[in-house]
C-alpha positions, 0 to 999 in steps of 0.5 A, spaced: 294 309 567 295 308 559 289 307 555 289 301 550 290 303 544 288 297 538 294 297 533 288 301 528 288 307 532 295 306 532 296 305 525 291 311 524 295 315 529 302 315 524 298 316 518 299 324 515 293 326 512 286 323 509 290 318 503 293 314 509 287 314 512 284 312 506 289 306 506 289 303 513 281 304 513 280 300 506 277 306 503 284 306 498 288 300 495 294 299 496 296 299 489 291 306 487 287 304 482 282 308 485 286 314 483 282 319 478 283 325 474 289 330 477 289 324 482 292 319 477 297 325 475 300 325 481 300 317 482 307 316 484 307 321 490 301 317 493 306 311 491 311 314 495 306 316 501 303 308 501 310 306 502 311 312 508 306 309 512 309 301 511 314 304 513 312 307 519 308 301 521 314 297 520 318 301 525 313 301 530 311 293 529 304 295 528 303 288 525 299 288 518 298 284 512 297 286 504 291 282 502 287 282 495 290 282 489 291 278 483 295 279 478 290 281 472 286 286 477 292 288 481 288 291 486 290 289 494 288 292 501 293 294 506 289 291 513 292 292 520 292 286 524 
């Protein structure tokens, strides 16, 4: 018998690497204002690796919705339904 898995456990299972992670746990906005340093350097490839993983949940209907945000901040959070 198949053990229930939440859509987070899912979601976590289709993330690569500890930036996903960071993303579906709320640890990292979407937006990545909490890039610093070399990190802030390499703010498209973070972009591009946000984008994977909405791919990914979309692809494997894991439901989620993007909430937070405003336009002065920015700064949202991806959270899995």
């Amino acid at each position: 018998m198949e053990k229930y898995m939440s859509n987070l456990e899912k979601a976590l299972g289709l993330a690569r690497g500890c930036y996903q992670r960071s993303v579906l746990t709320g640890e990292a906005s979407l937006s990545g204002a909490e890039l610093k340093g070399e990190a802030r350097r390499w703010s498209a490839k973070y972009r591009v690796s946000r984008l994977n993983l909405i791919s990914r949940l979309k692809v494997n209907n894991i439901p989620f919705k993007v909430v937070g945000g405003t336009p002065k901040t920015g700064v949202s959070r991806l959270v899995v339904l």
